[in-house]
MARPA-577918 format. One record per residue (C-alpha): residue number from 1; residue in one letter; x, z, y. Coordinates in nm, 4 decimals. Each point is the difference from the previous one (the first is absolute). Layout:
N
<r><num>NUM</num><residuo>A</residuo><c1>X</c1><c3>Z</c3><c2>Y</c2></r>
...
END
This chain:
165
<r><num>1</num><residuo>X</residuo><c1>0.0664</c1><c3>0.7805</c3><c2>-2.0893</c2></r>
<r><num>2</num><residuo>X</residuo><c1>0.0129</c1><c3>0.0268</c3><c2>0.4044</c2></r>
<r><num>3</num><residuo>X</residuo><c1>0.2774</c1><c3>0.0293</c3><c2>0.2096</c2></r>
<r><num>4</num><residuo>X</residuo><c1>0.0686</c1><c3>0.3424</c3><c2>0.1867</c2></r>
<r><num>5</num><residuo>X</residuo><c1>0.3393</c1><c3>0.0992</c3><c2>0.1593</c2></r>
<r><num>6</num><residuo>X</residuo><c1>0.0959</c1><c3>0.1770</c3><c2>-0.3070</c2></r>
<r><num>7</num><residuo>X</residuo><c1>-0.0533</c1><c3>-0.3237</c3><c2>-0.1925</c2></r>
<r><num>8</num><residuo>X</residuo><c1>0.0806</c1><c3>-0.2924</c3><c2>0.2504</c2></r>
<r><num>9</num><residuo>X</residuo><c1>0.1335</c1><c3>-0.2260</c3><c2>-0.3094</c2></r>
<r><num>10</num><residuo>X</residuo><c1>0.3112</c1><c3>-0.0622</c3><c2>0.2226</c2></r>
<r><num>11</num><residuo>X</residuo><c1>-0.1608</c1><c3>-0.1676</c3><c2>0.3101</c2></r>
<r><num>12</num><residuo>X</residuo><c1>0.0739</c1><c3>0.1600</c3><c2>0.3144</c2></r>
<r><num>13</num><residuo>X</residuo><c1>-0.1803</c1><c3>0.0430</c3><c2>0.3709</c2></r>
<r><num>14</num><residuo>X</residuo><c1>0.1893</c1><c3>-0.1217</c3><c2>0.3167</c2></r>
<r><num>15</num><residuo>X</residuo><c1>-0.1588</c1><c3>0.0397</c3><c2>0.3275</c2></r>
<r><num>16</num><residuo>X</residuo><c1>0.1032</c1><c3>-0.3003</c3><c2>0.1883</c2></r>
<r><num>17</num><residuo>X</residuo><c1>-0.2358</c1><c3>0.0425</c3><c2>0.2934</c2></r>
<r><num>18</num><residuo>X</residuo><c1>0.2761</c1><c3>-0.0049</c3><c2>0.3221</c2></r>
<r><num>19</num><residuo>X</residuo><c1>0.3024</c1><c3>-0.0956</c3><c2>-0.2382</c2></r>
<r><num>20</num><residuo>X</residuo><c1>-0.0743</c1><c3>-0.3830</c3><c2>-0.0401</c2></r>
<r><num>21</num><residuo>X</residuo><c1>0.3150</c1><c3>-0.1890</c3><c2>0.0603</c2></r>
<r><num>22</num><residuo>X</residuo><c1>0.0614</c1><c3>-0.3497</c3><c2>-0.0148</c2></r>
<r><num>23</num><residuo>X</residuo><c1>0.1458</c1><c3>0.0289</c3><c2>-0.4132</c2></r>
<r><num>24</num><residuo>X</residuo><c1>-0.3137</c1><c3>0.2083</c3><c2>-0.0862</c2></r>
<r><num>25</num><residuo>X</residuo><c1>-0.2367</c1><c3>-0.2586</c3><c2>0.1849</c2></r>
<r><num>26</num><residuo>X</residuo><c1>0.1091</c1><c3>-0.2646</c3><c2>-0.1659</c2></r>
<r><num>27</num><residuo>X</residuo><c1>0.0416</c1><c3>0.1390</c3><c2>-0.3641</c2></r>
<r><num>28</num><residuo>X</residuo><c1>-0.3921</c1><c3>0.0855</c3><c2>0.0565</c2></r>
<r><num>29</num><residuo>X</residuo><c1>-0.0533</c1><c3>-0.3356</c3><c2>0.1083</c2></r>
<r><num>30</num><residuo>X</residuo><c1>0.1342</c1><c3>-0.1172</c3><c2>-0.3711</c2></r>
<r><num>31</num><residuo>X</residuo><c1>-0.1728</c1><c3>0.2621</c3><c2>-0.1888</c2></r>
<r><num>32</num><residuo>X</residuo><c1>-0.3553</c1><c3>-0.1598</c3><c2>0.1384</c2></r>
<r><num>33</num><residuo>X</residuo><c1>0.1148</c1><c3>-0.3402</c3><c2>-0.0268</c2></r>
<r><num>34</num><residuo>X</residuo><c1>0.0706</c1><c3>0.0736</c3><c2>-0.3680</c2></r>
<r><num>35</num><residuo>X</residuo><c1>-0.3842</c1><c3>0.0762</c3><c2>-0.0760</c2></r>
<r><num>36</num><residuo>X</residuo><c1>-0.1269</c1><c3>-0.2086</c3><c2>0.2666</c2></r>
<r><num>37</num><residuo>X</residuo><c1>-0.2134</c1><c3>0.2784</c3><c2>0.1694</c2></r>
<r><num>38</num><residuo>X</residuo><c1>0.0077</c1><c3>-0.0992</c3><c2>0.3367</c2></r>
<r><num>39</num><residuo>X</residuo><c1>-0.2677</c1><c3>-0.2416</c3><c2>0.1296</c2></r>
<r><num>40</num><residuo>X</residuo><c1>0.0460</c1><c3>-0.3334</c3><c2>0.1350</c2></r>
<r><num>41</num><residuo>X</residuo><c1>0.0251</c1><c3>0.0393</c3><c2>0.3988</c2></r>
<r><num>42</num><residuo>X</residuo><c1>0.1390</c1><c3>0.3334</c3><c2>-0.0024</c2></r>
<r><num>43</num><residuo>X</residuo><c1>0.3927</c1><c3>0.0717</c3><c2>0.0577</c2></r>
<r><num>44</num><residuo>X</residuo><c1>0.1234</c1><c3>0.2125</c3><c2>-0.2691</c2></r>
<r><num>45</num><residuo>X</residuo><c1>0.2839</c1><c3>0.0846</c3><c2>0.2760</c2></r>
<r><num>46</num><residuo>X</residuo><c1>-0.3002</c1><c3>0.1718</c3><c2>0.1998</c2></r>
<r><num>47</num><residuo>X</residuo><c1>-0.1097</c1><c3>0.1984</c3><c2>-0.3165</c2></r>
<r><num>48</num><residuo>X</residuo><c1>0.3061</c1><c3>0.0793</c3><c2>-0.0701</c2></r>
<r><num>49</num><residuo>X</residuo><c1>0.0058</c1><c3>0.2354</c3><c2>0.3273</c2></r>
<r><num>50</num><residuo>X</residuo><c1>-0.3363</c1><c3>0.1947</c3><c2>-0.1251</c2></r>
<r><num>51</num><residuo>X</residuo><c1>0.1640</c1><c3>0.1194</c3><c2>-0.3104</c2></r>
<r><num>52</num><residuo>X</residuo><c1>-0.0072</c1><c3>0.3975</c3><c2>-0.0401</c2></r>
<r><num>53</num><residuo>X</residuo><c1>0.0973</c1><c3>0.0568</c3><c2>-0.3263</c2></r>
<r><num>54</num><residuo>X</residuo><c1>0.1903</c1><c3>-0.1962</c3><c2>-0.2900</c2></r>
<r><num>55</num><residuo>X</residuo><c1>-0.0071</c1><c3>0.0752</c3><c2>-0.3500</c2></r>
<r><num>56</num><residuo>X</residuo><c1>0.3305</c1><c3>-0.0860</c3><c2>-0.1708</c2></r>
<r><num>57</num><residuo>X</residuo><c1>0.1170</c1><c3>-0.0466</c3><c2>-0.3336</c2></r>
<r><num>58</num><residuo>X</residuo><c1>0.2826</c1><c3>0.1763</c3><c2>-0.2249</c2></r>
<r><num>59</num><residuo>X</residuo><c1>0.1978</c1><c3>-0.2857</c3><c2>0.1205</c2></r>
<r><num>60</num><residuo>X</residuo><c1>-0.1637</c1><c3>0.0070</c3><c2>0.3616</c2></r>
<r><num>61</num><residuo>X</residuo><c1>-0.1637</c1><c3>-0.3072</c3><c2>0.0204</c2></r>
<r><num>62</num><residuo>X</residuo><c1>-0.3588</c1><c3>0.0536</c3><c2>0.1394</c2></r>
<r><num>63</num><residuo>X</residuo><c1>-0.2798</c1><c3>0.0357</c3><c2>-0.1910</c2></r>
<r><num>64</num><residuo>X</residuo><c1>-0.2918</c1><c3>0.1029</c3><c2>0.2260</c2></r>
<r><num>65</num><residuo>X</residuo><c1>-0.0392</c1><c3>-0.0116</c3><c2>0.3850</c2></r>
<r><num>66</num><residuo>X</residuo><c1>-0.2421</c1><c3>0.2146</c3><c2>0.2386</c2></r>
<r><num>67</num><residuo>X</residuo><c1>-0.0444</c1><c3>-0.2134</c3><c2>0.3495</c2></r>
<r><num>68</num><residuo>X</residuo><c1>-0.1888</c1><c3>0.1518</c3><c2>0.3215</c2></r>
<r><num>69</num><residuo>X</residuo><c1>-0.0983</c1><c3>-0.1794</c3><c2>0.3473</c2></r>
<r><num>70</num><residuo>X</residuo><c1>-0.2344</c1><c3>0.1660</c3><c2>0.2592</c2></r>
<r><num>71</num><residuo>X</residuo><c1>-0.3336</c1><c3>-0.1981</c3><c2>0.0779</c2></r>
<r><num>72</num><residuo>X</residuo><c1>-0.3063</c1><c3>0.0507</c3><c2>0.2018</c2></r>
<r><num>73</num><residuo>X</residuo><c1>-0.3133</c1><c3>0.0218</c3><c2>-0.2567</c2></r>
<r><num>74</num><residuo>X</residuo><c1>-0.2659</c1><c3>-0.0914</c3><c2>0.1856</c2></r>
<r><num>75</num><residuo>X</residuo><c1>-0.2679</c1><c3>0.0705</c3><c2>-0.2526</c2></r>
<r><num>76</num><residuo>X</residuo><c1>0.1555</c1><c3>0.3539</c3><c2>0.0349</c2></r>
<r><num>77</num><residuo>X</residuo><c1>0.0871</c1><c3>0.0065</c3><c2>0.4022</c2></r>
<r><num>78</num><residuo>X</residuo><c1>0.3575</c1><c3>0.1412</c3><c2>-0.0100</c2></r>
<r><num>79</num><residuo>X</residuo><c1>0.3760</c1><c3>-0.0346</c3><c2>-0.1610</c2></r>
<r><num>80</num><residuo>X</residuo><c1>0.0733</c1><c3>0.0309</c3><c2>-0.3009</c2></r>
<r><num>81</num><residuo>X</residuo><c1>0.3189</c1><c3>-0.1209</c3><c2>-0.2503</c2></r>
<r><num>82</num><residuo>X</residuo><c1>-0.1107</c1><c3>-0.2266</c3><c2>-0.2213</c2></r>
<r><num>83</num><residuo>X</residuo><c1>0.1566</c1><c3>0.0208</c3><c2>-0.3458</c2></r>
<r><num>84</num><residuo>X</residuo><c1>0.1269</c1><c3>-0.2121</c3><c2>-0.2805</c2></r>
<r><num>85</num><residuo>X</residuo><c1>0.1985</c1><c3>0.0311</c3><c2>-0.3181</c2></r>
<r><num>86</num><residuo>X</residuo><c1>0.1111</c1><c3>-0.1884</c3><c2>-0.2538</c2></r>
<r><num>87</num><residuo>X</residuo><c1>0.1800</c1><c3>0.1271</c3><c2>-0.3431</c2></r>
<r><num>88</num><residuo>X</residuo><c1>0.1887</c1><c3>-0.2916</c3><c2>-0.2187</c2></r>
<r><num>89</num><residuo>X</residuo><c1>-0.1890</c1><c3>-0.0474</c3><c2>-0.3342</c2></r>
<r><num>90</num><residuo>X</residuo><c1>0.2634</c1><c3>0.1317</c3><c2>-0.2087</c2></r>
<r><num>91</num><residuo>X</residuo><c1>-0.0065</c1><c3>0.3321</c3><c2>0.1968</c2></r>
<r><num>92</num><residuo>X</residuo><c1>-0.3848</c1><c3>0.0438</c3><c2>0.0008</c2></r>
<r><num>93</num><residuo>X</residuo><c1>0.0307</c1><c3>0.3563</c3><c2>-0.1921</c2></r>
<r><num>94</num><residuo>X</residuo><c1>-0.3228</c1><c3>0.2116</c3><c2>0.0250</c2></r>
<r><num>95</num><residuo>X</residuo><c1>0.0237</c1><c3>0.2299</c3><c2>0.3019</c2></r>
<r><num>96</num><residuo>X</residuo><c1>0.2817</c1><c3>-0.1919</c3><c2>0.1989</c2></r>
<r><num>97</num><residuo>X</residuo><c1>-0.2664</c1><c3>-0.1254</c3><c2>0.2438</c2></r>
<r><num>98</num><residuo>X</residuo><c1>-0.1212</c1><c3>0.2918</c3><c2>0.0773</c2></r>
<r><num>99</num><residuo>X</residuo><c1>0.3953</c1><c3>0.1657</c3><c2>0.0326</c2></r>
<r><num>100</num><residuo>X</residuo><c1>0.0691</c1><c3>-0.2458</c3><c2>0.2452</c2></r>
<r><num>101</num><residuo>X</residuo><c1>-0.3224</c1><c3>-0.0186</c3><c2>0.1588</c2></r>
<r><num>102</num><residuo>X</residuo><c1>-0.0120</c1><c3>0.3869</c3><c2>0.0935</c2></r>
<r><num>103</num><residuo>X</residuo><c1>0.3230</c1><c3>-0.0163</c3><c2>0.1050</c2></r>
<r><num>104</num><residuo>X</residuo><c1>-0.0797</c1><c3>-0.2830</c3><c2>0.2470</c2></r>
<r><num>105</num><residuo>X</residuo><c1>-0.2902</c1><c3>0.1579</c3><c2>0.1198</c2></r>
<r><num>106</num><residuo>X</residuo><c1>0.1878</c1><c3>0.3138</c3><c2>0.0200</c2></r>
<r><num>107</num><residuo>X</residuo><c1>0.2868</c1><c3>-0.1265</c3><c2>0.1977</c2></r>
<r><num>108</num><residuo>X</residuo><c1>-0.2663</c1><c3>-0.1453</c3><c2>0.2523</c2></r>
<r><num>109</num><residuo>X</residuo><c1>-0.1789</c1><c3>0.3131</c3><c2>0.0442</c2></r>
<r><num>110</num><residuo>X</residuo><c1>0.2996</c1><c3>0.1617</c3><c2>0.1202</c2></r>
<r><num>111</num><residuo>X</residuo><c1>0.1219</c1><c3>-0.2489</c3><c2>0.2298</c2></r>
<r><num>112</num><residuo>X</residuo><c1>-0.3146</c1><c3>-0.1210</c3><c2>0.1633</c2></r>
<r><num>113</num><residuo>X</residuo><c1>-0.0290</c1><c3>0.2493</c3><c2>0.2663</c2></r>
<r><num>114</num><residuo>X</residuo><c1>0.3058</c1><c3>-0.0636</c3><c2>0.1317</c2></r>
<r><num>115</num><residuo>X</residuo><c1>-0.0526</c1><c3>-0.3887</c3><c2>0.0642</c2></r>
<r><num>116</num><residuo>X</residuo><c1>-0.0994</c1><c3>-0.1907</c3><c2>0.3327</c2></r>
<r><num>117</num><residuo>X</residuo><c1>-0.3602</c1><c3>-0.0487</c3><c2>-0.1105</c2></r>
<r><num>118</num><residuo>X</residuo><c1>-0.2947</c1><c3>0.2000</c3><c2>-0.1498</c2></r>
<r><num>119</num><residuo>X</residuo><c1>-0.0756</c1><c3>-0.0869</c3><c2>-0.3841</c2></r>
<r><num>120</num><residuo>X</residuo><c1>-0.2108</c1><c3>0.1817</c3><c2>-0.1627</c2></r>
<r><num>121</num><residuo>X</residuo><c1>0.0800</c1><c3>-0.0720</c3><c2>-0.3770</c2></r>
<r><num>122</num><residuo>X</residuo><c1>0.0778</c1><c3>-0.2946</c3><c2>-0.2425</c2></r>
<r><num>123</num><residuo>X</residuo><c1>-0.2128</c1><c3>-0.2937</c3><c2>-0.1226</c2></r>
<r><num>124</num><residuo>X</residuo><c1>0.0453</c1><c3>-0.1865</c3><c2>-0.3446</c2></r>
<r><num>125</num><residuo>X</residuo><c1>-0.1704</c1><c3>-0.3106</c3><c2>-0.1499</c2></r>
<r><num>126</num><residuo>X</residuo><c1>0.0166</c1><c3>0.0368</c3><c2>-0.3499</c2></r>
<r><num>127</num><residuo>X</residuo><c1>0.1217</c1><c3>-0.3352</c3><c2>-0.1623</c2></r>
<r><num>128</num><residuo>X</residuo><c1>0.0822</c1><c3>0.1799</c3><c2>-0.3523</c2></r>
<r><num>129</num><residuo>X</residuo><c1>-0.2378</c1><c3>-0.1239</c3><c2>-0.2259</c2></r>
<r><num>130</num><residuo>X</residuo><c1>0.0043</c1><c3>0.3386</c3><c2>-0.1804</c2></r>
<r><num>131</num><residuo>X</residuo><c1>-0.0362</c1><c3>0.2100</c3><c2>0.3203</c2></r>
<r><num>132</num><residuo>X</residuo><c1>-0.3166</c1><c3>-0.2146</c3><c2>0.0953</c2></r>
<r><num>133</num><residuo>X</residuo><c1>-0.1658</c1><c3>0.1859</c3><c2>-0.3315</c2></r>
<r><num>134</num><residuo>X</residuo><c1>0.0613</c1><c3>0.3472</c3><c2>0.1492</c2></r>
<r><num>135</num><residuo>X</residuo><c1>-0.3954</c1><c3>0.0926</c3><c2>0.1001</c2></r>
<r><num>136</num><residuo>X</residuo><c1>0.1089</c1><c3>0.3123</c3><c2>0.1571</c2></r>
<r><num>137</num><residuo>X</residuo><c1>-0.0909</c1><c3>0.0494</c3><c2>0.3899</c2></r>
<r><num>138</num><residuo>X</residuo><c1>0.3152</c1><c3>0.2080</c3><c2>0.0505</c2></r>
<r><num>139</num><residuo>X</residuo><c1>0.2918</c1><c3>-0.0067</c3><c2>-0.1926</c2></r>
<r><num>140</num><residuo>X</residuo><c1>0.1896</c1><c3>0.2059</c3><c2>-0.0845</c2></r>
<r><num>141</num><residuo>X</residuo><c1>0.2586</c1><c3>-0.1352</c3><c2>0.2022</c2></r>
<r><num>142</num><residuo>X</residuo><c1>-0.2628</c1><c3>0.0864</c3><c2>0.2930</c2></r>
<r><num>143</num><residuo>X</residuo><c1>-0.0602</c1><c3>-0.4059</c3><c2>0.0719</c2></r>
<r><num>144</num><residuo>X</residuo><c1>-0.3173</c1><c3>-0.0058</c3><c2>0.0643</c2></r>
<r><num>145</num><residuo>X</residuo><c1>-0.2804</c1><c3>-0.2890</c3><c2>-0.0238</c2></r>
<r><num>146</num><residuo>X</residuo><c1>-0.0846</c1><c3>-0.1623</c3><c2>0.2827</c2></r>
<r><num>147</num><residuo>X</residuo><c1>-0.1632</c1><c3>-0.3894</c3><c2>-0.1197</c2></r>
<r><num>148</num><residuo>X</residuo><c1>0.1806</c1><c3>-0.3418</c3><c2>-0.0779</c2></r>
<r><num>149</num><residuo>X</residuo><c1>0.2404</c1><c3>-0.2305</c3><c2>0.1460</c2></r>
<r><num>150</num><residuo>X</residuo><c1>-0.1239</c1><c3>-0.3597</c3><c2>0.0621</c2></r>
<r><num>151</num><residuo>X</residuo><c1>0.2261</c1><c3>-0.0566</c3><c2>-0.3412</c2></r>
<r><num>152</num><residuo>X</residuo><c1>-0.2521</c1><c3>0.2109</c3><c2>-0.1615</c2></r>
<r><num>153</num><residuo>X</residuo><c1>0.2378</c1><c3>0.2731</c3><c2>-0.0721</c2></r>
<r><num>154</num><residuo>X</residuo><c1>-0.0587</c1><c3>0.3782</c3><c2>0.0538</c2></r>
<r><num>155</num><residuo>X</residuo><c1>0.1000</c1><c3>0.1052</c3><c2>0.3732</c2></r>
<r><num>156</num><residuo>X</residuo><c1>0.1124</c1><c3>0.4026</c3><c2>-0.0424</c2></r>
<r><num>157</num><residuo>X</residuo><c1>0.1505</c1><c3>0.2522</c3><c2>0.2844</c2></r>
<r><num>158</num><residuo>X</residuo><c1>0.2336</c1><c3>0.2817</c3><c2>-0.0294</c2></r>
<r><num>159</num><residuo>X</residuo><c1>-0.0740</c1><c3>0.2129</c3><c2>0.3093</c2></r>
<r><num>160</num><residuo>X</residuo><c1>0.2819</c1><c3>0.2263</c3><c2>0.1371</c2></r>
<r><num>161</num><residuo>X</residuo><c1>-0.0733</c1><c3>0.3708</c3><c2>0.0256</c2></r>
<r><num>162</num><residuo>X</residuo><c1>-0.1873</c1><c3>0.1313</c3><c2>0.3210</c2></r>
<r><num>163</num><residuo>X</residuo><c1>-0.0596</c1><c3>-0.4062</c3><c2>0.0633</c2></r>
<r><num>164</num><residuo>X</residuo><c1>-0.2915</c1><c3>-0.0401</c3><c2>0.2946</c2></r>
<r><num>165</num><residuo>X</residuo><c1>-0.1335</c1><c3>-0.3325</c3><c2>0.0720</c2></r>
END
C-alpha cells in the first residue's frame, strides 16, 4: 500500500519554510529529541531553522521532517541545498518518503531562483539502510549517483531544471 494524496492515511503536509516561530521551533526541537536524531555537536535549535516541510499526525504531532541548508560542494564547484529527512518509525508507510521528498524538492525548485545565491540543485547522502540497496543511477525521483560520503553512504544530486555549472 503507498501513500498518494488520495490516500494520505490522515497525515498532512505543512510548508514551514518562512513561518518558523519561536512555538514551532521549539516543538521541533522535542520531536528530534524524542528519537534522538540529532548528532552530538550540532544545535537542534539551528536545524530547527532548515525545516521545509512537517508531516503531522491526526492529532498533529509530527511525524516526519524535511530540513534544507545551502552549501558549497566542492567536489561539484557550485551551491547547492543539501537535503535531509527523517520520518518517525511508526509513520514509515511505503511511498511517504517519496510524498514528502518531491514535495521538498519541488518547493526548492520554485524558490531557488529567486534567492541571493546561485544553486544549482539538491544533494542527499543516503543514510536509509533500504535506500542504500536502490542500484539505480537515476531515480525516479531524478537523484542521481554521484559516489560515497566518507561514511560510506551513497552521495546523490537532484539538479534543478535549466541548471548550468
Amino acid at each position: 500500500m503507498s501513500i498518494s494524496k488520495d490516500k494520505s492515511y490522515g497525515l498532512r503536509f505543512e510548508n514551514v519554510w518562512s513561518l518558523k516561530n519561536q512555538d514551532l521551533l521549539d516543538e521541533i526541537v522535542e520531536a528530534w529529541a524524542i528519537l534522538g536524531v540529532v548528532p552530538e555537536g550540532q544545535s537542534s535549535m539551528d536545524r530547527a531553522k532548515q525545516v521545509v516541510y512537517l508531516v503531522r499526525n491526526t492529532d498533529s504531532k509530527i511525524v516526519g521532517i524535511s530540513t534544507t541548508y545551502i552549501s558549497f560542494i566542492p567536489k561539484l564547484k557550485n551551491k547547492l541545498f543539501v537535503y535531509r529527512c527523517l520520518i518517525f518509525p511508526k509513520y514509515r508507510y511505503p511511498g511517504l518518503l517519496a510524498m514528502l521528498t518531491k514535495m521538498t524538492l519541488e518547493y526548492l525548485e520554485s524558490i531557488h531562483h529567486s534567492l541571493n545565491e546561485k544553486i544549482i540543485g539538491v544533494i542527499t547522502e543516503i543514510e536509509n539502510k533500504s535506500l542504500q540497496k536502490l542500484n539505480l543511477a537515476v531515480l525516479p525521483s531524478g537523484f542521481v549517483f554521484i559516489g560515497y560520503s566518507k561514511r560510506g553512504n551513497p552521495v546523490r544530486v537532484y539538479y534543478f531544471k535549466g541548471a548550468k555549472i
